[in-house]
RODO-2510 file (C-alpha; in nm, 4 decimals, decimal comma):
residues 406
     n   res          X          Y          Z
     1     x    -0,7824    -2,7295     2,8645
     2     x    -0,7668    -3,0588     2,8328
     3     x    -0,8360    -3,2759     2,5204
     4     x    -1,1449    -3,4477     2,6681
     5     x    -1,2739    -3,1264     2,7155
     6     x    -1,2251    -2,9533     2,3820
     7     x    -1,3513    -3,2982     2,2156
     8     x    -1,6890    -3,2371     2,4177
     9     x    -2,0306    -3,0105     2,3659
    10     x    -2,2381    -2,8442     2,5549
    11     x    -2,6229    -2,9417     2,5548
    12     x    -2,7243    -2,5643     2,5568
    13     x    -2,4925    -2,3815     2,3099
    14     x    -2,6911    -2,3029     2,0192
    15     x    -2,4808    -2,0502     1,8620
    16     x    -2,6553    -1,7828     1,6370
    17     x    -2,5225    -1,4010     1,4929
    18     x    -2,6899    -1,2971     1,7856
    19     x    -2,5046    -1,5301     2,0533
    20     x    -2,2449    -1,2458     2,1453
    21     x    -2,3633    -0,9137     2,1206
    22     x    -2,3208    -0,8802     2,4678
    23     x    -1,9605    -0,9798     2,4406
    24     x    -1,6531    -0,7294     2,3367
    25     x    -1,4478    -0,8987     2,1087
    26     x    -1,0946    -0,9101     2,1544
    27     x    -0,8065    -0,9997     1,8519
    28     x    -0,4764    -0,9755     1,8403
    29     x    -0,2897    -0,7713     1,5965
    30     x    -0,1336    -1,0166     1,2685
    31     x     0,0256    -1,0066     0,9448
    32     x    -0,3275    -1,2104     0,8177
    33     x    -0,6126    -0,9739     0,9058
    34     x    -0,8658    -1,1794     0,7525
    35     x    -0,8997    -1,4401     1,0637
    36     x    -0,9942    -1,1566     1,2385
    37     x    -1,2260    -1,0232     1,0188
    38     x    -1,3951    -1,3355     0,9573
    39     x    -1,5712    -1,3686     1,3054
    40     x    -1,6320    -1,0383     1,2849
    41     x    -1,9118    -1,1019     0,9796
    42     x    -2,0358    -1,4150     1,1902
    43     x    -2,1396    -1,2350     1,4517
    44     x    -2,2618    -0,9172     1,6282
    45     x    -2,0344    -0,7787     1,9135
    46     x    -2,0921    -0,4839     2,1576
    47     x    -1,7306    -0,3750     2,0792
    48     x    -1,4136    -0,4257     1,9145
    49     x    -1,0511    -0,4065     2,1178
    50     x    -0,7247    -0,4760     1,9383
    51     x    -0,3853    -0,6228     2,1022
    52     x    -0,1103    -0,5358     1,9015
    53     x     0,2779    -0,4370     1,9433
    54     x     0,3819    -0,1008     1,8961
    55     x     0,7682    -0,1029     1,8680
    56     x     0,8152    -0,4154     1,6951
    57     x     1,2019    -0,3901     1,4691
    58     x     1,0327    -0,7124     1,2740
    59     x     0,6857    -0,6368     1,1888
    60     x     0,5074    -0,3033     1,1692
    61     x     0,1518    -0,4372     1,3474
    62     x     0,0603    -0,0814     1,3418
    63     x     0,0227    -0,0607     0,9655
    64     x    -0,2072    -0,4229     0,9678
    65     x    -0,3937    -0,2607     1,2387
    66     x    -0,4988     0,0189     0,9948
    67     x    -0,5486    -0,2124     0,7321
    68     x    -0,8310    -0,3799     0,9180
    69     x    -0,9506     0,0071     1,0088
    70     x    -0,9583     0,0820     0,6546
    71     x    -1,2477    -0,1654     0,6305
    72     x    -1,4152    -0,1969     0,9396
    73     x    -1,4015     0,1729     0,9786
    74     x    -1,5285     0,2945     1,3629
    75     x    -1,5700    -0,1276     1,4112
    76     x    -1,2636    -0,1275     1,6163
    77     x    -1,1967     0,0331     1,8719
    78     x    -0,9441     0,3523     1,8319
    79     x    -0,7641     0,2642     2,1819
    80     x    -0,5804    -0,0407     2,1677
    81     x    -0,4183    -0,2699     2,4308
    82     x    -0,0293    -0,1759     2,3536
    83     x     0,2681    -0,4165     2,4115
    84     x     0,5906    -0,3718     2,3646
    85     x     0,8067    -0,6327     2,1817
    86     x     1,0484    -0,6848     2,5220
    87     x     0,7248    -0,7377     2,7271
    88     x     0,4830    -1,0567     2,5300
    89     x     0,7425    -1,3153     2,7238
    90     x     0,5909    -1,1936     2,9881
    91     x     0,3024    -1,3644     3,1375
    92     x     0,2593    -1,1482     3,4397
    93     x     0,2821    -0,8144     3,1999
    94     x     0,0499    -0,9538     2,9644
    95     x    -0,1942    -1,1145     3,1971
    96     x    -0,1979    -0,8029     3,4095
    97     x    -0,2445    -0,5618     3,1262
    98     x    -0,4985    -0,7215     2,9671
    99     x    -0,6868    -0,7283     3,3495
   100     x    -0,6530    -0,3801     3,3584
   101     x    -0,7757    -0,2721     3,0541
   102     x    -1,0644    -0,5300     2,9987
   103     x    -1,1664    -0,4176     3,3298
   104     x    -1,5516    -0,4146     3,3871
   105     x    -1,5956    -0,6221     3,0252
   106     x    -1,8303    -0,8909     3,1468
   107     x    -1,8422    -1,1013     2,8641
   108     x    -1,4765    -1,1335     2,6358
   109     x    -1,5413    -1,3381     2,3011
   110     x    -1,1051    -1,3608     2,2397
   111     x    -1,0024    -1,4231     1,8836
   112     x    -0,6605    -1,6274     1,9589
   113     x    -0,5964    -1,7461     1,6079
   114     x    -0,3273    -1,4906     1,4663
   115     x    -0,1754    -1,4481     1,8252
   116     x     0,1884    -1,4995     1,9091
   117     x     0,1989    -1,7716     2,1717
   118     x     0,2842    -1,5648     2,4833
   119     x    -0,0461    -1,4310     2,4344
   120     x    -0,2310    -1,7374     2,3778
   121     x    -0,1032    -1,8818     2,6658
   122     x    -0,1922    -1,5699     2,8349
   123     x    -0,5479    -1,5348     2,7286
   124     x    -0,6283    -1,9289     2,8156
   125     x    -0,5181    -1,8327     3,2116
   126     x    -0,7074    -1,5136     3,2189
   127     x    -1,0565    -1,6185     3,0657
   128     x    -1,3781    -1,6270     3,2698
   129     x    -1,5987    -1,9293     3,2691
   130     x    -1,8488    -1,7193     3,0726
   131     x    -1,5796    -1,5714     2,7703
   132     x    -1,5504    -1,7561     2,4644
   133     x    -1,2446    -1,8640     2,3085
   134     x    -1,2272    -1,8641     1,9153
   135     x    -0,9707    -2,0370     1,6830
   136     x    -1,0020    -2,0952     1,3152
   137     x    -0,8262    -2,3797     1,2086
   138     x    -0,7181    -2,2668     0,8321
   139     x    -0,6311    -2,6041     0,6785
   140     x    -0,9521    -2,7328     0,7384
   141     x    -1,1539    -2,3963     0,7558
   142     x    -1,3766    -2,4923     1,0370
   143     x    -1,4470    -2,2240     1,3412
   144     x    -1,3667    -2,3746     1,7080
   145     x    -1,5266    -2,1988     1,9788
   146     x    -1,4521    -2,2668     2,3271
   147     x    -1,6432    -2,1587     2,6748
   148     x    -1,5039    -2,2733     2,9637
   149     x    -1,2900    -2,4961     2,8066
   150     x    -1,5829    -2,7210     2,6584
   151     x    -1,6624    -2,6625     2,2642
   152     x    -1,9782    -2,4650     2,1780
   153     x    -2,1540    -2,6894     1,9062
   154     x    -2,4523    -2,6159     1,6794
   155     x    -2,1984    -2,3251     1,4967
   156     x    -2,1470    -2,4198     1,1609
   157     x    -1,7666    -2,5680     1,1134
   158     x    -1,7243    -2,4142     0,7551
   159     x    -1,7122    -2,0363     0,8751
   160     x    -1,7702    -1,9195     0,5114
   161     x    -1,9031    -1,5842     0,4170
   162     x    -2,2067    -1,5958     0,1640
   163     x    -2,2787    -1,1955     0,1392
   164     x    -2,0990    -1,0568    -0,1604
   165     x    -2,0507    -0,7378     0,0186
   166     x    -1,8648    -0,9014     0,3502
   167     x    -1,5864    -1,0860     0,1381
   168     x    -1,4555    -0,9955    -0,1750
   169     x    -1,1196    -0,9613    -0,3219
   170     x    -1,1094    -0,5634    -0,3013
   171     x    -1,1322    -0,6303     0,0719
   172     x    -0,8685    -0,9297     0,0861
   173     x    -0,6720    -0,6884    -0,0442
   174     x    -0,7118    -0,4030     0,1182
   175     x    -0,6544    -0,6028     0,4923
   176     x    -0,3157    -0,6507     0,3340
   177     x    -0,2152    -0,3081     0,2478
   178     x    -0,2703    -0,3524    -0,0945
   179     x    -0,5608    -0,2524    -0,3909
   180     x    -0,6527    -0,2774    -0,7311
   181     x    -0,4767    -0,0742    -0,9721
   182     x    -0,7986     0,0403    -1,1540
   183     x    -0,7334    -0,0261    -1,5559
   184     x    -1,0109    -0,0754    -1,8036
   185     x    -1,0823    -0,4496    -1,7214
   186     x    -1,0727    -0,3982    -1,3749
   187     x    -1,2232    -0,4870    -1,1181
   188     x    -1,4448    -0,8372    -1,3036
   189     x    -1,6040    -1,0145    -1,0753
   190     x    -1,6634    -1,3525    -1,2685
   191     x    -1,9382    -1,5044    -1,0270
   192     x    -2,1360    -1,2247    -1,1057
   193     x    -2,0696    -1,1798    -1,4856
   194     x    -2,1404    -1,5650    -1,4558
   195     x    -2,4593    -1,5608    -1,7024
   196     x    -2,3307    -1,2941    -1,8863
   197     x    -2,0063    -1,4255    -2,0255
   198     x    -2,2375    -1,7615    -2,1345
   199     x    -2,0861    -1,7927    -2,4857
   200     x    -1,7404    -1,7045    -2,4321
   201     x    -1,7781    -1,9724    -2,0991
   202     x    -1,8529    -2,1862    -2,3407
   203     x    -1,6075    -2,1858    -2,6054
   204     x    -1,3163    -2,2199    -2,3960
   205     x    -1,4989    -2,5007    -2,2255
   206     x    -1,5184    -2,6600    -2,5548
   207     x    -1,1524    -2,5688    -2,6392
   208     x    -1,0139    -2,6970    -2,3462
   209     x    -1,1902    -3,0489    -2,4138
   210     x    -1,0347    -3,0837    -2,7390
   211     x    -0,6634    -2,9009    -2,6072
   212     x    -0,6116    -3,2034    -2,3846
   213     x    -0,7047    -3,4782    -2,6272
   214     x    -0,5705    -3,3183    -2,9489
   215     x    -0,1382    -3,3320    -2,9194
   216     x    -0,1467    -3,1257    -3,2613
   217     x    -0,3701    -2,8198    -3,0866
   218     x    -0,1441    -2,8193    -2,7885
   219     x     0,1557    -2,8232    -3,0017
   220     x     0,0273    -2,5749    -3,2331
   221     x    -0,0926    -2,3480    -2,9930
   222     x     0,2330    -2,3240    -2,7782
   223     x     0,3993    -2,2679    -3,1330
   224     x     0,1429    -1,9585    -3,1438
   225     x     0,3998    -1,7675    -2,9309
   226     x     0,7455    -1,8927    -3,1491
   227     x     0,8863    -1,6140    -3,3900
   228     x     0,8810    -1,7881    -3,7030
   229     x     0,5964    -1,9971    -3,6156
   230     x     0,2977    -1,8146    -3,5354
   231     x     0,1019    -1,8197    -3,8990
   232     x     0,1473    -2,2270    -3,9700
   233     x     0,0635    -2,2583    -3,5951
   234     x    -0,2708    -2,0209    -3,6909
   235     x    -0,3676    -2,2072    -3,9685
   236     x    -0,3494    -2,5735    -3,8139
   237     x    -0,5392    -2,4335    -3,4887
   238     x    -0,8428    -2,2586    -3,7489
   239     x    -0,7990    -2,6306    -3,8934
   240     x    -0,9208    -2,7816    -3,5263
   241     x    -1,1110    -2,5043    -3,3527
   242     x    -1,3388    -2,2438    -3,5175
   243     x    -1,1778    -1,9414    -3,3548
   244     x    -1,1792    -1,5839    -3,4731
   245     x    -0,8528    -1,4637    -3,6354
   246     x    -0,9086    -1,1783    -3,3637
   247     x    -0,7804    -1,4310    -3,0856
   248     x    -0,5067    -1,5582    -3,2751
   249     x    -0,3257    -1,2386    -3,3925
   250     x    -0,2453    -1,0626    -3,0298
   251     x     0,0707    -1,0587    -2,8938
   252     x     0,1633    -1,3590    -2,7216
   253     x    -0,2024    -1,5041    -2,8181
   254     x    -0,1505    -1,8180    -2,6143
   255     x    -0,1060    -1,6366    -2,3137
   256     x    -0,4214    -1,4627    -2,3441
   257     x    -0,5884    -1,8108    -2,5102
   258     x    -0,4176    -2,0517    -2,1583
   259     x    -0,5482    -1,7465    -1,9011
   260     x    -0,9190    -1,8411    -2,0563
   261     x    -0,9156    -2,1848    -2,0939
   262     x    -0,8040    -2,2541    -1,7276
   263     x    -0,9704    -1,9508    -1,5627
   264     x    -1,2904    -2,0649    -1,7073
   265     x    -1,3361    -2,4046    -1,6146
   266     x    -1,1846    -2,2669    -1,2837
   267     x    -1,5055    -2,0670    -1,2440
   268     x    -1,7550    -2,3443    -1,3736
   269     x    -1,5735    -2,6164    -1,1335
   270     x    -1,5750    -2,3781    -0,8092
   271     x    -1,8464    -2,1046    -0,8439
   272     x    -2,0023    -2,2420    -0,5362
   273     x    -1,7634    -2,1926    -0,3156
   274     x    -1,5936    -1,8569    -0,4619
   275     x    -1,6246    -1,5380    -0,3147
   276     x    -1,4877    -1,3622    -0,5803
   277     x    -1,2494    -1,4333    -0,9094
   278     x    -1,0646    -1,1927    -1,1575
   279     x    -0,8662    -1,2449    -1,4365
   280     x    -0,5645    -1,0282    -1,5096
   281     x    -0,5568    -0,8180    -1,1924
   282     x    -0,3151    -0,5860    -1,1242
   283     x    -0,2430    -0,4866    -0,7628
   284     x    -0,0516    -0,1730    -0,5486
   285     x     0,0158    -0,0645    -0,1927
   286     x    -0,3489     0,0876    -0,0530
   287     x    -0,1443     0,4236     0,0751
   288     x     0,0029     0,6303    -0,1983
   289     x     0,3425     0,6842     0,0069
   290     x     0,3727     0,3123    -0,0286
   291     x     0,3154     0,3330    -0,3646
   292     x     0,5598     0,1866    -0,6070
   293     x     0,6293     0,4784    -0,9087
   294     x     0,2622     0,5118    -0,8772
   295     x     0,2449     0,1662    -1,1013
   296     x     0,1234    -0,1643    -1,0266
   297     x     0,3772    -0,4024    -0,8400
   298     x     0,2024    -0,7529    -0,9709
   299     x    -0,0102    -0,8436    -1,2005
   300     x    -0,2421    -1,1923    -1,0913
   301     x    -0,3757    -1,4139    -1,4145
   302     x    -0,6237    -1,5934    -1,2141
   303     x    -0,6901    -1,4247    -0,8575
   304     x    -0,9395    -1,6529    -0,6876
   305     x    -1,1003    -1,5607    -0,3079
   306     x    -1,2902    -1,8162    -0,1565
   307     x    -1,5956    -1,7907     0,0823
   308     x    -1,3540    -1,8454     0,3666
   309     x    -1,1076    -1,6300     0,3166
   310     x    -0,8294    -1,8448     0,1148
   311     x    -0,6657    -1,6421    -0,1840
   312     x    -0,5331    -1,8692    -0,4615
   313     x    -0,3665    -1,6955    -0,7432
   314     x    -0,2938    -1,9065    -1,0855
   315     x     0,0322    -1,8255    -1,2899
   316     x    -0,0743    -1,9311    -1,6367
   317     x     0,2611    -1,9799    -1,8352
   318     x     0,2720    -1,9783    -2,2186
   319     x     0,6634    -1,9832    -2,2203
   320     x     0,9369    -1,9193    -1,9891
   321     x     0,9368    -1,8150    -1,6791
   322     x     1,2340    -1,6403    -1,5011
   323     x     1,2989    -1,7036    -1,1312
   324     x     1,2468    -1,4098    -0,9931
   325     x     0,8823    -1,4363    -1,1831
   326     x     0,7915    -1,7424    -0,9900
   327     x     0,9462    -1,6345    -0,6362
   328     x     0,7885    -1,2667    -0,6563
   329     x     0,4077    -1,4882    -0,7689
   330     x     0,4994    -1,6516    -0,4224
   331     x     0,5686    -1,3706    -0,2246
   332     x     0,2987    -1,1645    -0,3523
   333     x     0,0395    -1,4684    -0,2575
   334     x     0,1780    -1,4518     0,0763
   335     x     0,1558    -1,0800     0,0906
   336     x    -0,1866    -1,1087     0,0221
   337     x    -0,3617    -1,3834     0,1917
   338     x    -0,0764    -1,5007     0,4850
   339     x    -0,0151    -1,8724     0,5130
   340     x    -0,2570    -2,0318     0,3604
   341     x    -0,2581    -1,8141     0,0597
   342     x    -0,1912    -2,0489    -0,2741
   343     x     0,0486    -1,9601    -0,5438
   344     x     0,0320    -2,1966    -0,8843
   345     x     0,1545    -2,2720    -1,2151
   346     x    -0,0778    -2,3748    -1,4579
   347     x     0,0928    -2,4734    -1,7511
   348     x     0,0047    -2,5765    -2,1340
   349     x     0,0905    -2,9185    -2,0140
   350     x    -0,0455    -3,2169    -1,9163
   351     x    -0,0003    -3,4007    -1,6039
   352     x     0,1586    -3,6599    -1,8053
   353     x     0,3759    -3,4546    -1,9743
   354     x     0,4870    -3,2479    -1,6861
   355     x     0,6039    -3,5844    -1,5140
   356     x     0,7589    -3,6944    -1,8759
   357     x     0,9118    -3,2959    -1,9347
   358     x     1,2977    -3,3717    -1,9474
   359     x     1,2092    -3,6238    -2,1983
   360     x     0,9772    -3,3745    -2,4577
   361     x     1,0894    -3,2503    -2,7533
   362     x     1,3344    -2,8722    -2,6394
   363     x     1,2542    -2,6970    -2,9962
   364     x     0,8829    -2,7048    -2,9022
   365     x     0,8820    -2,6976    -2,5204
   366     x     1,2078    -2,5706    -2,3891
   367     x     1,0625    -2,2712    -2,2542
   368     x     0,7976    -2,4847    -2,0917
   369     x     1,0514    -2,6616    -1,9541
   370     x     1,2620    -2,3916    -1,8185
   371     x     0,9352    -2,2499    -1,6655
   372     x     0,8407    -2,5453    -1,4814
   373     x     1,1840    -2,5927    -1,3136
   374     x     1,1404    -2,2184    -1,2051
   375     x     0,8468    -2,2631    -1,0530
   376     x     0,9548    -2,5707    -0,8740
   377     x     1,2694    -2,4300    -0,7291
   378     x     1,0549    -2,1143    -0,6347
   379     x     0,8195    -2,4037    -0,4156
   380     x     0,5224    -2,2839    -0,6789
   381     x     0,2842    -2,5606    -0,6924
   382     x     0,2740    -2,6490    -1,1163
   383     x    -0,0518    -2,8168    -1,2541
   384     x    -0,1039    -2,9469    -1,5925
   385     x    -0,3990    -2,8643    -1,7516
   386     x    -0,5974    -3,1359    -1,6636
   387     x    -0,5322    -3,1635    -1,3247
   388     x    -0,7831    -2,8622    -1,2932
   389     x    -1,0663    -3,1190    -1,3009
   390     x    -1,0153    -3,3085    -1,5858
   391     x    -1,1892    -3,3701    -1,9178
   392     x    -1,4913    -3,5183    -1,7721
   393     x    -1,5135    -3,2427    -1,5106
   394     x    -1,4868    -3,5293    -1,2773
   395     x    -1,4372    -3,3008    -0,9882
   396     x    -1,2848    -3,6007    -0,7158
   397     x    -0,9627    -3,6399    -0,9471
   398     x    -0,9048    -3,2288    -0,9683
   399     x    -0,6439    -3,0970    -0,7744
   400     x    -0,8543    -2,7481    -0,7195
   401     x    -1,1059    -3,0043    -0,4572
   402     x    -0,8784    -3,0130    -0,1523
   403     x    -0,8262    -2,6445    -0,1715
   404     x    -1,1519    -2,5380    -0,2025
   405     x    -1,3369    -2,8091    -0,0860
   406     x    -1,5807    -2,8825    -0,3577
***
């Protein structure tokens, strides 16, 4: 498959839902379920076969494989093509296998992208000139589809999901083992609560204008969270912002207060292109024998899904933030959305600050401080603020654009 060919198009490849019902699809077995899900909501298929590993010390495939079950329910096919671990290097094994039990399949639409390379490799020799070879490129989220070794055009390259129902963050979760720990907040879907939460959308809009212009409201309200501090703190923020005494008096207020005022002009920036977004959501395992003390294991501020497939989850950070905090935020991201799942700081800072932060003043923003250099040793991406999108919601200077690709 050469580059020429992959950079060309064939004249007669209009691709539709339709364009493979005829076909059986065949995945292979990974860690991220979603890139097999996704084609799966693209198109129609006749049927659904799944290459996995069965023995694998390293990876137990065979608890992804019923993560994917769990929502695609009789989709997939309940007799998979079984490798074991000393057999994918190979290529005569594989090849032959996958000969034998694809036998009489006419038509094989193959879903390479989450595919150790044995099988790649093995799957490019064995195709007929009429299968179709799929790869989604994550980084750029386009959906490459190859017959014959000459690219299919007229497919859309963004393979987002529009329908609600398809792609949500219940179902992220749940093709990575994991679900929502139900509480009495849970499960709010902001794009749909969208009109409804108008006036509090609104406030913290208005709040967040005046946060990054006003030093004495940012000050104030990281003071909000100081022993000693909190009622001078209260009455200098009612000075700047009309705010009910409500939202100032719980514990740790400015937690609650920085969760809003990012999460919010999150939502108004990207609603377009979000599939789903919660605030505050606890998580668990999806089977109760995997279940930690029957509690929640993390807790996401900001959980964001996006139409194709990315999970971004926002750490908003009033005050310190241990180590462990910041490299379980990572983990957990990966956990839950594979490699091109996001994890990231949002702090009470601004950009400018955050490159100044040795330099501020420790009796107001040590804990800042400390939390920031956590995060970076953890490899947590930290954004001030305003790097969100920026006071005049001037969307090509916010750092959320090349993520989600507003």
């Amino acid at each position: 498959m050469c580059a020429e060919d992959m950079n060309s198009e064939r004249d007669d490849s209009k691709v539709t839902k339709e364009s493979f019902k005829d076909y059986t699809y065949v995945m292979v077995s990974t860690l991220n379920q979603m890139v097999n899900y996704i084609p799966l909501k693209h198109f129609s298929f006749k049927e659904v076969v799944n290459i996995t590993i069965n023995d694998s010390q390293y990876a137990d495939n065979s608890k992804w494989d019923k993560n994917l079950t769990e929502v695609l329910g009789s989709e997939v096919s309940t007799s998979p093509i079984n490798f074991k671990q000393s057999e994918i290097t190979n290529f005569t094994t594989i090849k032959n296998r996958l000969n034998e039990q694809l036998k009489g399949k006419e038509k094989i639409f193959w879903n390479i992208t989450g595919g150790q390379r044995p099988f790649v490799l093995a799957i490019q020799q064995i195709a007929k000139a009429d299968d179709v070879i799929c790869y989604l490129e994550g980084n750029k989220s386009q959906m490459v589809l190859l017959q014959n070794g000459i690219k299919l055009k007229d497919i859309v390259d963004d393979y987002s999901i529009e329908n609600k129902e398809d792609l949500n963050i219940e179902i992220a979760l749940k093709l990575m083992g994991f679900d929502i720990k139900e509480t009495k907040t849970s499960h709010r879907n902001l794009i749909e609560k969208y009109d409804e939460l108008k006036d509090e959308r609104e406030f913290y809009q208005k709040f967040l204008d005046e946060y990054i212009v006003n030093k004495n409201l940012r000050k104030n309200c990281i003071l909000l969270n100081r022993d000693g501090k909190k009622e001078d703190a209260k009455k200098e923020i009612r000075n700047i912002i009309d705010i009910e005494d409500k939202e100032l008096d719980k514990n740790k207020a400015f937690g609650f207060i920085l969760e809003k005022l990012a999460g919010y002009k999150i939502l108004d920036l990207a609603k377009d292109k979000i599939a789903d977004m919660t605030l505050g959501e606890k998580i668990n395992h999806l089977k109760d024998e995997d279940k930690v003390d029957k509690k929640h294991i993390d807790e996401f501020d900001i959980a964001l899904l996006t139409k194709n497939g990315k999970f971004m989850i926002f750490e908003c950070k009033s005050g310190e933030m241990e180590g462990d905090v910041a490299k379980s935020t990572k983990y957990s991201t990966y956990a839950v959305s594979g490699a091109y799942g996001l994890p990231i700081l949002i702090t009470p800072l601004l950009q400018s600050e955050i490159d100044n932060i040795d330099n501020l003043d420790k009796d107001i923003y040590g804990y800042i401080q400390s939390a920031v250099k956590s995060a970076k040793r953890a490899s947590l991406e930290v954004w001030g603020l305003d790097e969100i999108g920026g006071i005049d919601n001037n969307i090509k200077r916010s750092k959320l654009k090349k993520y989600i690709e507003l």
